[in-house]
DRENDRENMAR-837476 format. One record per residue (C-alpha): residue in one letter; y, z, x. Coordinates in pm, whole numbers, plus 50000, padded with zeros to 5 digits. Each point is the difference from the previous one (the first is absolute). Example, Ala and Ser with C-alpha at 12.3 -4.5 7.8 and 13.67 -1.06 7.14 Angstrom:
+----+-------+-------+-------+
| aa |     y |     z |     x |
+----+-------+-------+-------+
|  A | 49550 | 50780 | 51230 |
|  S | 50344 | 49934 | 50137 |
+----+-------+-------+-------+
//
This chain:
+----+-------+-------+-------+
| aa |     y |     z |     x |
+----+-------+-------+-------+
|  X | 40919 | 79339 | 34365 |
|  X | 49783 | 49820 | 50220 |
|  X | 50096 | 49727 | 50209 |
|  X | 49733 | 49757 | 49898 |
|  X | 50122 | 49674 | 50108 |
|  X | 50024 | 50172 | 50374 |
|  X | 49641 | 50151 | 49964 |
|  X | 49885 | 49609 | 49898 |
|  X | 50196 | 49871 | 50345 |
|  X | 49828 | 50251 | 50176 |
|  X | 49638 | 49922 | 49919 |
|  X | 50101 | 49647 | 50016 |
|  X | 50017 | 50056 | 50379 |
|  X | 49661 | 49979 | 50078 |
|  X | 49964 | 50335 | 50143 |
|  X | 49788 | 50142 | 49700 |
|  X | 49723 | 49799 | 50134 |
|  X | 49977 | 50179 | 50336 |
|  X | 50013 | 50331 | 49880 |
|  X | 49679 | 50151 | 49941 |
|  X | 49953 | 50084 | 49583 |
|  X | 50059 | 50319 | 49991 |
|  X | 50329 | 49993 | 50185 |
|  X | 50121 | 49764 | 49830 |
|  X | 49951 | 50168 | 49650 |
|  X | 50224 | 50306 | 50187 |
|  X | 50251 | 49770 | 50124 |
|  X | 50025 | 49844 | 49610 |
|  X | 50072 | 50364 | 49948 |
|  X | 50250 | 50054 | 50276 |
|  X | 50187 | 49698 | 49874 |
|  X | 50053 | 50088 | 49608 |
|  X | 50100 | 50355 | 50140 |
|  X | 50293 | 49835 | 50222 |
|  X | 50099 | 49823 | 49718 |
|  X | 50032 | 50324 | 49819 |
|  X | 50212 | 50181 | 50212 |
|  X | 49800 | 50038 | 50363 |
|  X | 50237 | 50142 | 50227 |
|  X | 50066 | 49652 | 50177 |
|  X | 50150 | 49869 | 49767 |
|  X | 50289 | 50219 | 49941 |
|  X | 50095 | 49930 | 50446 |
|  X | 50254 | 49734 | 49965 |
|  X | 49858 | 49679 | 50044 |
|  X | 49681 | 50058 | 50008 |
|  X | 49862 | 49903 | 49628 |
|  X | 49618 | 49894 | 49899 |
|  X | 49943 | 49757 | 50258 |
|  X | 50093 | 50216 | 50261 |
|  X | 49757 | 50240 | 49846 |
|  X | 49706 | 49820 | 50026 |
|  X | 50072 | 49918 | 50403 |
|  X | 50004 | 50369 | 49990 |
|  X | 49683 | 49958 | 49855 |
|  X | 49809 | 49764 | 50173 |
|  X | 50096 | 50189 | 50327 |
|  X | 49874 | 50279 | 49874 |
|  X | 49650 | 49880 | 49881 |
|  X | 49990 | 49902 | 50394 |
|  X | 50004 | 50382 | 50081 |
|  X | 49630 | 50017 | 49772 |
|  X | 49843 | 49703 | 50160 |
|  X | 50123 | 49722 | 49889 |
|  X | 49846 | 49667 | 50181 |
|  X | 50140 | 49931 | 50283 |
|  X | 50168 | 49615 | 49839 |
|  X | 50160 | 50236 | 49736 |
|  X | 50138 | 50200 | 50342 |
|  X | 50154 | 49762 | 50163 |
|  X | 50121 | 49827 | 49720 |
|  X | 50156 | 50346 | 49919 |
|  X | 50152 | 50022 | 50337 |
|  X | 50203 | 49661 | 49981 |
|  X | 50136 | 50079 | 49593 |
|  X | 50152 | 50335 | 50236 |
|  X | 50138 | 49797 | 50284 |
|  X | 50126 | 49747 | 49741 |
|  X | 50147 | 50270 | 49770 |
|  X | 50228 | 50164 | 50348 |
|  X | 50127 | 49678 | 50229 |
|  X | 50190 | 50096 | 50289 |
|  X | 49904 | 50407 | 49956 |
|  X | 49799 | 50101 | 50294 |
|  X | 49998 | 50408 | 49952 |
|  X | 49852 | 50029 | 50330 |
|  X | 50255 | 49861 | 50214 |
|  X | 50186 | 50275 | 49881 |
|  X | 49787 | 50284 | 49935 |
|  X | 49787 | 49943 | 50327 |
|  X | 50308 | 49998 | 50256 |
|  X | 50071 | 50420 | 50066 |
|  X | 50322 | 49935 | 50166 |
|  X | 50108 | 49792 | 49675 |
|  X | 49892 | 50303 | 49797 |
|  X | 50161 | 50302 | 50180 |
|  X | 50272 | 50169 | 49852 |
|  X | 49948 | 49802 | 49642 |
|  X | 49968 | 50363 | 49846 |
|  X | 50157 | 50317 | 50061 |
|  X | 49645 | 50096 | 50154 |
|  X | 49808 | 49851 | 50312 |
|  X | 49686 | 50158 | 49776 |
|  X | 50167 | 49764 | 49704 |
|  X | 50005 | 49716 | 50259 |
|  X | 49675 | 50058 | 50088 |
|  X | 49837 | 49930 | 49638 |
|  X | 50181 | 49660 | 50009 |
|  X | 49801 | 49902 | 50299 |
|  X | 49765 | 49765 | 49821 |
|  X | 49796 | 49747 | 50133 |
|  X | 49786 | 49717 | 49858 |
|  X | 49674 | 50114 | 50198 |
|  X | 50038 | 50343 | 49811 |
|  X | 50004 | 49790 | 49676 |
|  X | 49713 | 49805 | 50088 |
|  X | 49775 | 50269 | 50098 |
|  X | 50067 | 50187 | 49684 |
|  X | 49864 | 49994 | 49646 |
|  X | 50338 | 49773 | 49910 |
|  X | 49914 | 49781 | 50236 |
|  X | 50113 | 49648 | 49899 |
|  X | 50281 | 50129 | 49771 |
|  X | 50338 | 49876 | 50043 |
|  X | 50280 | 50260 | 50095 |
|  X | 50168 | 49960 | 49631 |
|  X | 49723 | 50011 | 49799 |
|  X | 50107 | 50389 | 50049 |
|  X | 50373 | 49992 | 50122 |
|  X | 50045 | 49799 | 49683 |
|  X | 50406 | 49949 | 50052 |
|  X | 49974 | 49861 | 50388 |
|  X | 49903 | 49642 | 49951 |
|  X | 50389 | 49913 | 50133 |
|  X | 49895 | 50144 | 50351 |
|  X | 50238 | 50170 | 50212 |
|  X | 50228 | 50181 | 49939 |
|  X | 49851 | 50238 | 49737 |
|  X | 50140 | 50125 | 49660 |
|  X | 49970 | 50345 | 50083 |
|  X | 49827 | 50282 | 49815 |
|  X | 49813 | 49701 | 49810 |
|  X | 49768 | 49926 | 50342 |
|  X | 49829 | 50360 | 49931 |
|  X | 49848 | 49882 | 49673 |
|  X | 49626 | 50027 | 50009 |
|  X | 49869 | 49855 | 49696 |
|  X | 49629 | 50089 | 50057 |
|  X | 49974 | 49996 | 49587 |
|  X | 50000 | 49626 | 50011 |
|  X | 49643 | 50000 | 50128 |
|  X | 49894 | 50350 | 49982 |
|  X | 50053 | 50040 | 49610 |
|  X | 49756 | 50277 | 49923 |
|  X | 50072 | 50176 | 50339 |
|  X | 50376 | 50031 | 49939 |
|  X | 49984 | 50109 | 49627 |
|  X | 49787 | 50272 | 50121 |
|  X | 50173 | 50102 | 50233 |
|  X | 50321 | 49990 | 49780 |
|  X | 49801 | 50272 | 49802 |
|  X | 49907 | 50230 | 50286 |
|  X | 50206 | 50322 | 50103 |
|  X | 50091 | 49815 | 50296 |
|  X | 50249 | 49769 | 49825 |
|  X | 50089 | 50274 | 49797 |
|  X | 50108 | 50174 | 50303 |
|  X | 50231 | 49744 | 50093 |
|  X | 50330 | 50121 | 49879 |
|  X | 50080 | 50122 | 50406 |
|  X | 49859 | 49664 | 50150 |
|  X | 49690 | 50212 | 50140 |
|  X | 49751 | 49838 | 49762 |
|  X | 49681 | 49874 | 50175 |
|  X | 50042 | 49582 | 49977 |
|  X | 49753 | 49700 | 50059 |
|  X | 50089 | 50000 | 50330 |
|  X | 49995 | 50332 | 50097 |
|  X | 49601 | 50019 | 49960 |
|  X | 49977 | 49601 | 50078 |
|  X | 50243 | 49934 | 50241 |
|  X | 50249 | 49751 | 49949 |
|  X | 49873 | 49660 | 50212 |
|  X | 49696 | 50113 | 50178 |
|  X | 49799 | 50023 | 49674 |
|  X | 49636 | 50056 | 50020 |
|  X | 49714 | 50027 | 49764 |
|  X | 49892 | 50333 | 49910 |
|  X | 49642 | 49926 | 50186 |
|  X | 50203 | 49890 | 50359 |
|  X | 49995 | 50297 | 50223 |
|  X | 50393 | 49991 | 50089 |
|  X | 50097 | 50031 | 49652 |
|  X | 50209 | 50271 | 49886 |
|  X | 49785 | 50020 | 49648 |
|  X | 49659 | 50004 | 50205 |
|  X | 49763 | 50344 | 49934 |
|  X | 50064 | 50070 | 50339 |
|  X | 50359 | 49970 | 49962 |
|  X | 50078 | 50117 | 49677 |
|  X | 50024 | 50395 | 50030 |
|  X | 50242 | 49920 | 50325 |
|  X | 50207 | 49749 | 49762 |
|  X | 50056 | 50231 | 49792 |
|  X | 50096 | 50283 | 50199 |
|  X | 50314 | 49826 | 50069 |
|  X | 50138 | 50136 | 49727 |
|  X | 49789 | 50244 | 49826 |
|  X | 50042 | 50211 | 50337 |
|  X | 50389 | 49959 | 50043 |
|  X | 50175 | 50307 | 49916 |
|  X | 50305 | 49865 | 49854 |
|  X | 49767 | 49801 | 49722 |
|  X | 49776 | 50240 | 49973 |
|  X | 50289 | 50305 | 49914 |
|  X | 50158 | 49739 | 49775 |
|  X | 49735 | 49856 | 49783 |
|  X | 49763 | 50293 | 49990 |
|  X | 50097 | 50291 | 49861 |
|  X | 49759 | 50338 | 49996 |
|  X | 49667 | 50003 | 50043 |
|  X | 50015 | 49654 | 50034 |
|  X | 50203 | 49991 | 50287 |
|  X | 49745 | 50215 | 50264 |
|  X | 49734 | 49783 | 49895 |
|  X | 50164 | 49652 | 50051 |
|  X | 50114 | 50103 | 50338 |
|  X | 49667 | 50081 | 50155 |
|  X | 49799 | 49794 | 49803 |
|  X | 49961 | 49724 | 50212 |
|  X | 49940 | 50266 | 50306 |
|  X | 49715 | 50178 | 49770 |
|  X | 49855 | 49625 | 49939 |
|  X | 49876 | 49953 | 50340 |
|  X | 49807 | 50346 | 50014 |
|  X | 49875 | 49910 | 49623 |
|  X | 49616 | 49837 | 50046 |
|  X | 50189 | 49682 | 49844 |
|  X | 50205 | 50004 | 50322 |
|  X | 49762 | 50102 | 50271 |
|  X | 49777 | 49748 | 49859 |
|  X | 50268 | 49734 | 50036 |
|  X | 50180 | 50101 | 50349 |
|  X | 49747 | 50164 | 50184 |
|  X | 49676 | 49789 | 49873 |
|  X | 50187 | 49697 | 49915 |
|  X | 49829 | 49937 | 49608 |
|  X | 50232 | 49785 | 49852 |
|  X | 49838 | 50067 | 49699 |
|  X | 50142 | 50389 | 49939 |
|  X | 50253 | 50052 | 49773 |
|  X | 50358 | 49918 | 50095 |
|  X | 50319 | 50098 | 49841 |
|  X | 50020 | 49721 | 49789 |
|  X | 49652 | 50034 | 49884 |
|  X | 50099 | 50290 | 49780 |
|  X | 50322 | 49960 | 49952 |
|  X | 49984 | 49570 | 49967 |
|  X | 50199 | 49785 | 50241 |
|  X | 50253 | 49865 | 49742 |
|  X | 50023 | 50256 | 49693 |
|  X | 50102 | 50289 | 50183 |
|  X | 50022 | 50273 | 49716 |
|  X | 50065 | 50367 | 50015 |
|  X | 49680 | 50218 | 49868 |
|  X | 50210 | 50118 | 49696 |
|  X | 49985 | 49637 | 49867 |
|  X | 49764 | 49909 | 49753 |
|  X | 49938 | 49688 | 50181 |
|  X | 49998 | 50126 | 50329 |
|  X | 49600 | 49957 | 50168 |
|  X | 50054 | 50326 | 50123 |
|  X | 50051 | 50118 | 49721 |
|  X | 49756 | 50303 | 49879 |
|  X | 49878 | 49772 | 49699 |
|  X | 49959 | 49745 | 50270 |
|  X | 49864 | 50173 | 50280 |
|  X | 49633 | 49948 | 49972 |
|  X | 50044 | 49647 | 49916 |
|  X | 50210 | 49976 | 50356 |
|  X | 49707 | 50169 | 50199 |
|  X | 49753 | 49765 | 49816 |
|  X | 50116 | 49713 | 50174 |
|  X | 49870 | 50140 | 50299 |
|  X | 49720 | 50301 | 49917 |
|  X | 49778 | 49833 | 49761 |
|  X | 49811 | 50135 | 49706 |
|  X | 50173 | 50322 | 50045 |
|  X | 50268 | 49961 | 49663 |
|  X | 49657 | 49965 | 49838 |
|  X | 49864 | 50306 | 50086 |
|  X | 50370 | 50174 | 49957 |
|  X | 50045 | 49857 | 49692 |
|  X | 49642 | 50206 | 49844 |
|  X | 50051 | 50277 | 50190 |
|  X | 50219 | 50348 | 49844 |
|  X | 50301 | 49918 | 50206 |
|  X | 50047 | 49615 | 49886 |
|  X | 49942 | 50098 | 49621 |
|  X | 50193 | 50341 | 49968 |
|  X | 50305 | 50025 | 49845 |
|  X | 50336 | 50145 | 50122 |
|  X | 50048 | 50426 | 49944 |
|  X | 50247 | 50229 | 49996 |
|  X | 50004 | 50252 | 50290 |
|  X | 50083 | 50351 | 49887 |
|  X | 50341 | 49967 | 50131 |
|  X | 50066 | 49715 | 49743 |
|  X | 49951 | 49727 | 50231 |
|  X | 49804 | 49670 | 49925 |
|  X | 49728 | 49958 | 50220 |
|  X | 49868 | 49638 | 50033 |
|  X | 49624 | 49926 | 50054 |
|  X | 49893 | 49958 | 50382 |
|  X | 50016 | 49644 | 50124 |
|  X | 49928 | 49824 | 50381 |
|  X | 50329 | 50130 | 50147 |
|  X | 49970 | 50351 | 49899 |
|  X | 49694 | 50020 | 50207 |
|  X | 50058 | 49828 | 50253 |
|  X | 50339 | 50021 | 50124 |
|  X | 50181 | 49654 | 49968 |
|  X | 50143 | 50020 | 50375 |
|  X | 49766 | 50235 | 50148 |
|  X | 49645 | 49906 | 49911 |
|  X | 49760 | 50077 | 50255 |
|  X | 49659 | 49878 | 49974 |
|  X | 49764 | 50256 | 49790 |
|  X | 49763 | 50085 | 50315 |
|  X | 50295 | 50165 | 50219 |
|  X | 50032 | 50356 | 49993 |
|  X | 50365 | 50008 | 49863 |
|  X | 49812 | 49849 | 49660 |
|  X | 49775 | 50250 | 50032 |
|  X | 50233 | 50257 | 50020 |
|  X | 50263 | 49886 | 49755 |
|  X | 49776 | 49859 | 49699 |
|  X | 49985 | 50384 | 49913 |
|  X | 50388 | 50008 | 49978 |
|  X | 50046 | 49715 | 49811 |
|  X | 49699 | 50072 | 49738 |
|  X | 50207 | 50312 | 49975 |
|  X | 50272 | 49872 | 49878 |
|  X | 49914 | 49937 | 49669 |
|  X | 49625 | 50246 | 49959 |
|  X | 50205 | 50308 | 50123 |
|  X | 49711 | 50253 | 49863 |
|  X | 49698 | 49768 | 50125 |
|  X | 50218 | 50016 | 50344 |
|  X | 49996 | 50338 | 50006 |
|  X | 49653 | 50073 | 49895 |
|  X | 49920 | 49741 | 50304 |
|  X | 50117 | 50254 | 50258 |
|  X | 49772 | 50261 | 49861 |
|  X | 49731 | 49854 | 50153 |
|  X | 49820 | 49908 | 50320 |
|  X | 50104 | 49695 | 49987 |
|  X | 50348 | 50055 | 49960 |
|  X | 50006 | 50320 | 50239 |
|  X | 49843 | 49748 | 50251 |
|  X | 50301 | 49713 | 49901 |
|  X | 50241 | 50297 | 50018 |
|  X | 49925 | 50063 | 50367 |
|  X | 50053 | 49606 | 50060 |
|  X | 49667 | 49839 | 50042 |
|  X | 49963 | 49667 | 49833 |
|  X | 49625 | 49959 | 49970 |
|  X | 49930 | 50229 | 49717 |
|  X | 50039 | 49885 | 49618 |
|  X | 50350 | 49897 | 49850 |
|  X | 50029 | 49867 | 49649 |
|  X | 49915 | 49694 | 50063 |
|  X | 49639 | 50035 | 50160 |
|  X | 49928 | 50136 | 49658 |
|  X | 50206 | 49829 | 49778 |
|  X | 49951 | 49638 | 50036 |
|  X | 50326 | 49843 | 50140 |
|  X | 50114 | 49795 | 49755 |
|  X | 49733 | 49997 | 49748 |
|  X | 50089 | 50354 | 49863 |
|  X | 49779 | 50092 | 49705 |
|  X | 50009 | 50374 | 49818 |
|  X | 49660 | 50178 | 50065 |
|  X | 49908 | 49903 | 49681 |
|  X | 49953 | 49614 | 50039 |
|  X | 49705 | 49886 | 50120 |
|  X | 50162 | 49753 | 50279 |
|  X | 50159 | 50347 | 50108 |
|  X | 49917 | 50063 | 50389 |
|  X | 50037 | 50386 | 49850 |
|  X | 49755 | 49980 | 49696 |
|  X | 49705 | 50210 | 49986 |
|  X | 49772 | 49698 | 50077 |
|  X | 50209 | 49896 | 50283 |
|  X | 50123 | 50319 | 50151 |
|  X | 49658 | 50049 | 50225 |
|  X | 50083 | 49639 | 50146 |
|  X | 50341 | 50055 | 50057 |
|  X | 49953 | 50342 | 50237 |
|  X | 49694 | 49838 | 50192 |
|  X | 50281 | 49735 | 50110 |
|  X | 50095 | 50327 | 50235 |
|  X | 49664 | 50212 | 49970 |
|  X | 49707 | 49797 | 49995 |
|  X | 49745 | 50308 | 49901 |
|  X | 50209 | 50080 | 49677 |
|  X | 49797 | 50070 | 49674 |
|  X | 50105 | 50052 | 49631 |
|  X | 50048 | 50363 | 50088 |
|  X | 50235 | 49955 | 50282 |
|  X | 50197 | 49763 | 49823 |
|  X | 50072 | 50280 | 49678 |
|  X | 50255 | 50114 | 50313 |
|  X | 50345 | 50028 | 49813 |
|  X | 50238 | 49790 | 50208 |
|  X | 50312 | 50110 | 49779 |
|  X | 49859 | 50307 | 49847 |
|  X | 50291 | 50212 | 49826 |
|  X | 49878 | 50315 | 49889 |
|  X | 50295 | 50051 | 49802 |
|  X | 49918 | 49694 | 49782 |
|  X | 49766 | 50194 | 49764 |
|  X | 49901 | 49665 | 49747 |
|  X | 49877 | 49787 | 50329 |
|  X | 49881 | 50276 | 50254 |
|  X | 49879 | 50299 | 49781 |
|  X | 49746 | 50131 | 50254 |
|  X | 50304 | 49983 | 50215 |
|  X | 50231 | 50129 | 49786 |
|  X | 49794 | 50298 | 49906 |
|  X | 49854 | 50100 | 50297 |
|  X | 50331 | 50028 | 50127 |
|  X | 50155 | 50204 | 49682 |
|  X | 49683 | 50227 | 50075 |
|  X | 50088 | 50011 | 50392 |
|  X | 50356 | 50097 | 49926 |
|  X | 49945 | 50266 | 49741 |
|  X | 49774 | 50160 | 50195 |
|  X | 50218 | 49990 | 50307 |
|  X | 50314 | 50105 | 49809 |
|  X | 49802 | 50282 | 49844 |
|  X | 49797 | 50155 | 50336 |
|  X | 50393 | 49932 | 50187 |
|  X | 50128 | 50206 | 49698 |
|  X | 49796 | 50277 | 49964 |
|  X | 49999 | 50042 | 50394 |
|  X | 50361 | 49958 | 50032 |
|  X | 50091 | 50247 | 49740 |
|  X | 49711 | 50256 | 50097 |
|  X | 50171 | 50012 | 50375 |
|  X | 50378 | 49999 | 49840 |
|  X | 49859 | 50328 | 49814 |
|  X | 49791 | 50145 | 50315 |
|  X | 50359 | 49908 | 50215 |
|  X | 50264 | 50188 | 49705 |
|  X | 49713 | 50330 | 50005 |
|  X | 49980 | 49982 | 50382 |
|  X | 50379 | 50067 | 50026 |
|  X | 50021 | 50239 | 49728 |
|  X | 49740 | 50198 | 50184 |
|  X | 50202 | 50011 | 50302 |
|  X | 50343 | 50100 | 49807 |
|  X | 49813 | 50318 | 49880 |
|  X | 49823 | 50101 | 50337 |
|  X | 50361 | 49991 | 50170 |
|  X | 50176 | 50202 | 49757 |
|  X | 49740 | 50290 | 49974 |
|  X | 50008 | 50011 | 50414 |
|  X | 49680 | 49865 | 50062 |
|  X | 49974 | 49794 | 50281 |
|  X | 49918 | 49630 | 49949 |
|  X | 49655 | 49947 | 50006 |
|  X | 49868 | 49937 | 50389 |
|  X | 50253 | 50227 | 50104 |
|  X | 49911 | 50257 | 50315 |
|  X | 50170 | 50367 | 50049 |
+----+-------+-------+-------+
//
């Protein structure tokens, strides 16, 4: 139930009057849901009042005034007499040997300017180390507690749904502070934060290039692609963008995979999901779902190969290798959009390499025509639509892109002829039935007419040796 009376004390403080509207309707909120069961008020002693000093201090990390600040400040100090954390956790020679570590030590080397030039900045020690308000000496295991839930609500339930708490049986799941650091807790816009786009890919690295996570948490497949994805990210034209040119703006890992909600891409809910994908790139490449959506690839079904396997429809990832995209103007997209078209239009790839301009790809060279010069990108249309870059009213436009002086007559050039598709390339189909036959029949009746002439040639010479002639040429 919900502690009214408490909620009634609460605004009866005066503080709702110095916290801008819309804050305070979100604080309203904050305080029915500790009354409900937040997560500080199951920590012993700490029940709805405590809860909303939790709460005022944190409306001072959003920009609270600066009254509501300091006035925030003193309900701390008054809430911990006689506990100063830093006399402690600033003195090194207090701290060494505390833990079986001098790396362990280390981490409880805390001082108050690292608070105060973080985001927590004006938070009290025990607003996270709930069960230390008694000082020194510590309760043990109890000190480790890091209730970031209490103020991060929607963060933390996330993240309680990602793979990464799922992954936590072995005590190698990724935790709030292993991407935010544990005191020295920036904003994700502050250049030494662990979480900034600059940062992110070598964040995560930490663990998604250790070996011993990597061969227990990914098994197959998987597993190669988890340990070099990070290294493949910074040769990606996401990652040269953002290490070599600096653009904040490119796509991190958390842009496609979210910073919080971490789900594998089998998961229905997962933004990297396939059903997902294009709606992931959208955040960034705009207008492009659009066209994806109306082209062939965004509104075909799923088919079954001939060996019985189900074949989903094409989406961004298929294309354009999740950890190894390379911008579309580089020669190894020149040279590999072929392959990957293959994959799927295994006749159309094949017809492709009948022709000059697959002889000419064939022998490397990347300025000839691939699929895609002809076949708009994204916006895929059969020949038969009108929007088609390939229909009949287009086609002439679509080779003078590479040859300026092409005509209607040029253009009738079959770029995937297949003569032995006699419904869609008769002259083809005929000419070459014609061809063959005639071949077949000339190689025939020459090949049999000088097996005959060879069989009556030795015969000959049988009988002139056993009637004592000499063989023909032959001087006495």
């Amino acid at each position: 139930m919900v502690d009214s009376g408490a909620e009634h004390k609460f605004a009866s403080s005066g503080l709702w009057t110095r916290i801008p509207g819309a804050v305070t309707r979100y604080a309203r909120a904050v305080v029915r849901r500790a009354g409900a069961g937040c997560p500080w008020t199951r920590a012993p002693g700490h029940g709805i009042r405590a809860a909303c000093q939790r709460l005022v201090l944190a409306i001072c990390l959003v920009g609270a005034p600066p009254n509501l600040h300091a006035h925030a400040q003193q309900q701390s100090q008054d809430r911990e007499p006689g506990v100063q954390c830093a006399s402690c956790h600033g003195a090194r020679e207090f701290l060494a040997g505390k833990t079986p570590t001098p790396e362990l030590d280390a981490r409880l080397f805390v001082t108050d300017s690292m608070i105060a030039d973080s985001r927590h900045r004006g938070l009290s020690c025990v607003l996270c180390h709930t069960r230390e308000t008694a000082g020194y000496p510590h309760r043990g295991e109890a000190a480790t507690e890091l209730p970031c839930g209490g103020c991060h609500v929607e963060a933390v339930e996330d993240w309680n749904a990602s793979i990464h708490a799922a992954s936590g049986a072995n005590g190698d799941a990724a935790t709030c502070v292993d991407c935010h650091e544990a005191h020295s807790v920036f904003s994700i816009d502050d250049r030494q934060s662990p979480v900034h786009p600059l940062n992110v890919a070598e964040t995560c690295g930490r663990c998604h290039a250790d070996e011993h996570i990597v061969a227990e948490y990914f098994i197959g497949p998987e597993e190669t692609q988890a340990r070099v994805a990070v290294e493949q990210y910074y040769e990606t034209v996401h990652g040269t963008a953002m290490s070599r040119a600096g653009l904040a703006v490119s796509a991190t890992c958390n842009d496609c995979h979210r910073g919080h909600k971490v789900l594998p891409a089998g998961s229905p809910e997962s933004s990297v999901n396939r059903a997902h994908v294009a709606e992931t790139c959208e955040q960034c490449h705009l207008g492009i779902r659009d066209r994806y959506e109306r082209s062939s690839h965004g509104r075909a079904s799923p088919t079954t190969t001939s060996a019985g396997d189900v074949r989903q429809p094409p989406v961004c990832t298929d294309c354009h290798t999740s950890h190894q995209i390379v911008r579309a103007n580089e020669p190894r997209w020149f040279l590999g959009v072929v392959e990957e078209c293959g994959e799927c239009h295994e006749r159309v790839y094949e017809t492709y390499f009948e022709t000059y301009h697959g002889q000419v790809t064939a022998l490397g060279f990347g300025l000839t025509a691939k699929c895609s010069d002809c076949h708009s990108p994204h916006l895929m249309l059969p020949a038969s639509d009108e929007e088609s870059t390939v229909h009949p009213l287009n086609l002439v436009g679509t080779c003078a892109q590479c040859h300026p002086d092409a005509n209607w007559n040029f253009a009738r050039y079959y770029a995937h002829g297949d003569h032995r598709d006699r419904q869609r390339y008769p002259a083809l189909f005929w000419t070459w039935a014609l061809m063959t036959t005639l071949l077949v029949s000339v190689w025939s009746f020459f090949g049999t007419y000088s097996v005959l002439w060879l069989g009556r040639s030795l015969v000959e010479k049988i009988k002139g040796r056993r009637h004592g002639e000499p063989p023909a040429g032959h001087r006495s």
